[in-house]
C-alpha positions in Angstrom: 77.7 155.0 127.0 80.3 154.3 124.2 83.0 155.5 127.0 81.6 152.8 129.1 82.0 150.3 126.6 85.1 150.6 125.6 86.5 150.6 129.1 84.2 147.9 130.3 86.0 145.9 126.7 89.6 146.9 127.5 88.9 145.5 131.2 88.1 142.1 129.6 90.4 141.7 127.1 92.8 142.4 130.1 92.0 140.3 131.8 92.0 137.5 129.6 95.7 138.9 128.3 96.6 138.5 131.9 95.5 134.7 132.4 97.4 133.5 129.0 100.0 135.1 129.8 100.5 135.0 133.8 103.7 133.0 134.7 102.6 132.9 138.5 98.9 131.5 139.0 99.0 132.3 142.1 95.6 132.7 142.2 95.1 128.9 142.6 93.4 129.1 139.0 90.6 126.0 138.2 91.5 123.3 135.6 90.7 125.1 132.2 90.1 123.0 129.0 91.8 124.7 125.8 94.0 124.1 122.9 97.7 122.1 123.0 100.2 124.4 122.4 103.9 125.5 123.1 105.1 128.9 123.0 108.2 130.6 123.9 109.2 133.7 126.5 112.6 135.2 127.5 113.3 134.2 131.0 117.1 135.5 131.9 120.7 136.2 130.7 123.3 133.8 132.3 126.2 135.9 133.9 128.0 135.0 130.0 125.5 137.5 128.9 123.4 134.1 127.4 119.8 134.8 126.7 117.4 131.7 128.3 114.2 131.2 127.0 111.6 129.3 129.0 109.3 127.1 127.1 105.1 126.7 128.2 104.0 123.6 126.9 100.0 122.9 127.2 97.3 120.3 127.0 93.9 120.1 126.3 92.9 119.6 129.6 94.5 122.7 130.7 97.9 121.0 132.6 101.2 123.2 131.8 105.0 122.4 132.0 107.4 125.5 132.1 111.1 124.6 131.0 113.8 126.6 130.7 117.0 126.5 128.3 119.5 126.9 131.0 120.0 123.2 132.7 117.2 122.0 130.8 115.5 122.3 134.0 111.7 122.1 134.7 110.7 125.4 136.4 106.9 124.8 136.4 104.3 121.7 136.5 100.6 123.4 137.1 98.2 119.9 137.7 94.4 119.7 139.2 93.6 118.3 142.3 90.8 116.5 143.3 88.7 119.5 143.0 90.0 120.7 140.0 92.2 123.4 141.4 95.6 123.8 138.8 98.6 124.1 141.6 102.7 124.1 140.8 104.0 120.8 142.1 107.3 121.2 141.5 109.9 123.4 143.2 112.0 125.7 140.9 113.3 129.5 140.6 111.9 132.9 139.2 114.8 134.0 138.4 118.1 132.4 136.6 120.0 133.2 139.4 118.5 130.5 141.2 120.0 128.3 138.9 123.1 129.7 138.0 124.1 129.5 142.0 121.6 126.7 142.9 123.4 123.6 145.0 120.4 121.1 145.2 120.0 120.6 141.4 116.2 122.3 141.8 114.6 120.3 138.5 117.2 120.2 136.3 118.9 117.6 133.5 121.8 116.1 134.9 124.5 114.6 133.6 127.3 113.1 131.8 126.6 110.4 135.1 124.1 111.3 137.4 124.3 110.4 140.8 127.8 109.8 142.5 131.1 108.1 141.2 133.7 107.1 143.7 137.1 109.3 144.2 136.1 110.8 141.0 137.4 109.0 138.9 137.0 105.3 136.9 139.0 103.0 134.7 137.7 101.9 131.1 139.8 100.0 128.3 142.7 99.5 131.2 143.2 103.9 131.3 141.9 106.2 134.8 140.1 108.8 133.7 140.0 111.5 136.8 137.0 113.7 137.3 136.2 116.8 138.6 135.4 116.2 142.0 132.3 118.1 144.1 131.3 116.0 146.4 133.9 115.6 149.6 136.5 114.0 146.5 134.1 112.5 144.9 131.4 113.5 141.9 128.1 114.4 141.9 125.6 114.7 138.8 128.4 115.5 136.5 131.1 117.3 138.3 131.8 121.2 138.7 129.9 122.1 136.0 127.6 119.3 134.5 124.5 119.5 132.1 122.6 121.7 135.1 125.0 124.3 134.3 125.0 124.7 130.3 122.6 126.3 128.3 120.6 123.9 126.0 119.8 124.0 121.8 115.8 124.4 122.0 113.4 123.0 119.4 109.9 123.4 119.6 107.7 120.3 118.2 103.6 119.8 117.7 102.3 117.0 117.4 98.4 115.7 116.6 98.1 114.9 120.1 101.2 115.7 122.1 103.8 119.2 122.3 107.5 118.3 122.8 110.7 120.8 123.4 113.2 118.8 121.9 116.5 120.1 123.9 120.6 119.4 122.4 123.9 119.8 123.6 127.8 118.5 122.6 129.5 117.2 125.5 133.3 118.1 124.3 136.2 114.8 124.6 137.6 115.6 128.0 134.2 117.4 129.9 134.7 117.4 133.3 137.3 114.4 132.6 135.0 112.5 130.2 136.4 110.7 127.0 134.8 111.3 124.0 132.6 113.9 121.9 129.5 113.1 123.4 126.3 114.7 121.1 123.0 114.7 123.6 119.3 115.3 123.2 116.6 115.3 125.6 113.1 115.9 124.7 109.8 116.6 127.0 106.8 115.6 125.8 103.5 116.5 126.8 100.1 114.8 126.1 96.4 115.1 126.8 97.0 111.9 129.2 98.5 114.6 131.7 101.9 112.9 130.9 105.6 114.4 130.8 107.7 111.9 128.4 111.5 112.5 128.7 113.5 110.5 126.2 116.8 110.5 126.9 119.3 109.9 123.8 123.6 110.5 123.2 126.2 109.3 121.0 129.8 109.6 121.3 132.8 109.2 119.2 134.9 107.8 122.1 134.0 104.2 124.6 132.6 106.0 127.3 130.2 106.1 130.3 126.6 108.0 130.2 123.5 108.2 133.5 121.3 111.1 132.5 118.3 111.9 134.7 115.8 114.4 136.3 116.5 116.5 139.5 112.8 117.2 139.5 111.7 118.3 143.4 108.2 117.7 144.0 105.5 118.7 146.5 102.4 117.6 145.3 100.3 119.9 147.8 100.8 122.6 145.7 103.3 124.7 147.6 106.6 124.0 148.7 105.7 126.0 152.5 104.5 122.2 153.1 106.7 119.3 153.8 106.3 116.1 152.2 106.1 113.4 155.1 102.9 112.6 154.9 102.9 111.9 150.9 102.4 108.1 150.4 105.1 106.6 148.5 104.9 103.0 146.8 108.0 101.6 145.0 108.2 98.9 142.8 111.5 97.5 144.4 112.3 94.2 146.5 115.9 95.4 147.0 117.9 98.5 147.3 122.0 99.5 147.0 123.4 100.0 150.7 125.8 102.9 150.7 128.7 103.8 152.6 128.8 106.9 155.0 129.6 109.0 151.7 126.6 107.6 149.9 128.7 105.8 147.7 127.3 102.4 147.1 128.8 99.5 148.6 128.3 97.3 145.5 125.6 94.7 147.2 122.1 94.4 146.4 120.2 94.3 149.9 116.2 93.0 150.7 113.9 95.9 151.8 111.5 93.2 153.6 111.4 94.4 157.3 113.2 97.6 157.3 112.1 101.0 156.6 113.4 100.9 153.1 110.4 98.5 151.9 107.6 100.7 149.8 106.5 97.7 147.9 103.3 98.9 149.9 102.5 102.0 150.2 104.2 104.2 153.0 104.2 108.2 154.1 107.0 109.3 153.8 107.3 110.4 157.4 106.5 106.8 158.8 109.9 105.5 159.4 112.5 108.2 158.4 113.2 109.3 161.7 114.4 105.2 162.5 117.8 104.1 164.0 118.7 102.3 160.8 121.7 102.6 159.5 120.9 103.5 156.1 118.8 106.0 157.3 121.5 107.7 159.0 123.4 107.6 157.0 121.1 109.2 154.4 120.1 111.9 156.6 116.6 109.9 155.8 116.2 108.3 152.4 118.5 108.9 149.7 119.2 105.5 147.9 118.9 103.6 145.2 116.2 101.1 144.7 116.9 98.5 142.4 113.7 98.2 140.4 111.7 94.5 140.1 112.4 94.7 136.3 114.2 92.8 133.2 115.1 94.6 130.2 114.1 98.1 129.0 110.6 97.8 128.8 109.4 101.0 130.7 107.1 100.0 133.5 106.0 101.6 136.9 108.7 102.6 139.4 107.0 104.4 141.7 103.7 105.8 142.7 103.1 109.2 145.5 99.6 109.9 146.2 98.9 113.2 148.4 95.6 112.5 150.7 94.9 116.6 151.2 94.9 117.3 147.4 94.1 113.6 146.1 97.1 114.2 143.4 98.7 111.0 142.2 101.9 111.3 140.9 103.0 107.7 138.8 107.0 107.5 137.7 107.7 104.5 134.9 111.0 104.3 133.2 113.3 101.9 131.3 115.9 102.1 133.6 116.7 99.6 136.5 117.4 101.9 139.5 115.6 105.0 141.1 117.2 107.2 143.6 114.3 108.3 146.4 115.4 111.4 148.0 113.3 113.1 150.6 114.7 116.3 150.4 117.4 115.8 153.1 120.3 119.1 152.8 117.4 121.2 152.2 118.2 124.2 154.5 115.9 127.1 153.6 119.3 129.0 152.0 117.7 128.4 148.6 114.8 131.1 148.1 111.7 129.7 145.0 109.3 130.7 143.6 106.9 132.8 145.4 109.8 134.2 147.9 109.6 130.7 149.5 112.8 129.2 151.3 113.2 125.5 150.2 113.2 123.8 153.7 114.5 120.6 155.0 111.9 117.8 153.4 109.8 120.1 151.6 110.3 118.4 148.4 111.4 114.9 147.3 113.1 113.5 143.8 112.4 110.7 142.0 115.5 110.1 139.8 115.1 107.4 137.1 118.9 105.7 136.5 121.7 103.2 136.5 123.0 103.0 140.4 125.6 105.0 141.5 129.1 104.6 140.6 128.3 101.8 138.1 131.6 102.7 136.3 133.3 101.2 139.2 131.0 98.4 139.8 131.1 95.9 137.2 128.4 93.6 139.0 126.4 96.2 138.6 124.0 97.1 135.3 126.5 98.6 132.5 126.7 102.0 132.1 129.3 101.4 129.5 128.3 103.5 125.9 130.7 102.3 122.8 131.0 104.3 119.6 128.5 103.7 116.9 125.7 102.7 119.1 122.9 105.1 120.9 122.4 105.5 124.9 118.6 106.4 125.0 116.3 105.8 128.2 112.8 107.2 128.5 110.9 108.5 131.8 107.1 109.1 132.3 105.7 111.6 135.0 102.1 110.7 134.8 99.9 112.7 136.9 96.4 111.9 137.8 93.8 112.9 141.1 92.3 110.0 143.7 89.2 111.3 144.9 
């Protein structure tokens, strides 16, 4: 009987050992209520022979963010659905290899200037400054080897009713062809409100140009062997930036009213993608900016993406004045995720709170311009909720 006991206890505490600590949830595990917490794992060693850490942030009401030190990148977001069900919305890697040789910028921080700049290059204060190109001559999210691909400072925070990772990193004068010393900090926040906070923040010692964002892919079903069509999209934007055919914007603002660019009510995804428009063909499908209906910082809603099988809601507000909508076009299935599952062509979409594209060459467009002495800082909210 005593045998019994003992096995029957070492079974339990098991088990429970196993739920803490499991990094998969496969098991399609049912919203839990506990304590907020953050706690720290090894995840990898970068081909430097870096160690990577990933971070598990928690809430009270059982939601948990995974982040790891290497790109800053968000590997994990485990949200309810309408039945309570915790599922992974967002696509990522379980290994660091997927990052190290990843292409599509799977959830990572991106920067010095996200989104694309023209021939590579700019000119500030009257001198060309020529970046490292990536993108058919021109650059991409920070050139050949931007903030996806550097290993991140990590600070764990708690707070009375929050958990942040507060992530740094020194931009050296010259980084992929930047001026300056640029010092940067990101921090993720979460709350019992089932928000993500990112607060953006650099400084630099040097007039300079700064567009950080998030390359988060999500897939609010739950699992990324699902394409994202039929997610209903709503964004808060009368107009948009036309690009050219290297998605380089053209430097006009254009109306959405009457084409298939115009979420100011909601739209799947999959409604008009497949359309003869020219931007869409461009885009492969969508993958512009929209030019938010906002003045100032204040941070307001951008976007909202509901999920009808699932009942998740996904709501994006932000201080910035632009968000690029991708749906996942140069997907190709060469990328293998989490759970052995080939990333496919529109089985995830990004949200990516910014200034538009190739604002340094664009001066009717929102300044991007950061001057020495003063503080670039921008905040995003991912605020996830069920419509039953």
């Amino acid at each position: 009987m005593k045998l019994l006991l003992t096995n029957l206890f070492c079974m339990i505490l098991f088990i429970i050992v196993f739920t803490i600590n499991s990094n998969s949830y496969s098991f399609g595990k049912k919203e839990i209520k506990g304590k907020m917490g953050i706690t720290k794992e090894y995840y990898g060693k970068t081909e430097a022979g870096e160690s990577v850490e990933i971070y598990t942030l928690t809430n009270r009401n059982g939601m948990i963010v995974k982040i790891i030190t290497f790109g800053g990148a968000i590997n994990q977001i485990w949200v309810p659905d309408k039945n309570g069900n915790l599922d992974d919305v967002v696509l990522g890697f379980d290994k660091l290899i997927g990052y190290e040789q990843g292409k599509s910028y799977i959830g990572v921080l991106v920067g010095r200037y996200a989104n694309r700049i023209d021939k590579a290059r700019f000119t500030l204060d009257g001198k060309e400054y020529k970046l490292s190109a990536n993108d058919n001559g021109n650059q991409l999210h920070g050139g050949t080897i931007g903030f996806n691909k550097v290993l991140w400072n990590a600070v764990p925070l708690t707070h009375e009713k929050s958990v942040s990772l507060k992530l740094e990193y020194l931009s050296k004068d010259g980084d992929q062809g930047y001026p300056g010393n640029m010092n940067v900090t990101v921090i993720y926040t979460l709350n019992d409100k089932n928000e993500i906070e990112i607060d953006y923040s650099a400084t630099c010692d040097k007039r300079t140009v700064v567009n950080l964002t998030n390359h988060a892919y999500f897939n609010l079903t739950g699992s990324a062997e699902n394409e994202i069509l039929n997610h209903v999209v709503m964004i808060n934007a009368d107009k948009f930036t036309p690009v050219n055919g290297n998605l380089i914007p053209v430097g006009e603002l254009s109306n959405v009213k009457g084409t298939p660019m115009d979420f100011t009510k909601p739209e799947a995804i999959g409604a008009r993608i497949n359309e003869k428009f020219e931007q869409i063909v461009l885009g492969r499908g969508y993958d512009h900016n929209w030019v938010l209906n906002k003045e100032g910082k204040a941070v307001t809603l951008a976007a909202r993406v509901f999920e009808p099988t699932t009942g998740r809601v996904l709501e994006v507000l932000t201080s910035e004045p632009g968000i690029q909508f991708y749906s996942g076009n140069f997907l190709d299935g060469s990328e293998i995720g989490k759970g052995n599952i080939p990333y496919k062509y529109r089985h995830g979409f990004c949200l990516e709170t910014q200034h538009f594209p190739d604002s340094p060459n664009k001066p009717q467009f929102p300044s991007v311009v950061l001057e020495p002495g003063n503080k670039y800082s921008s905040k995003t909210i991912y605020k996830f909720s069920v419509k039953k």
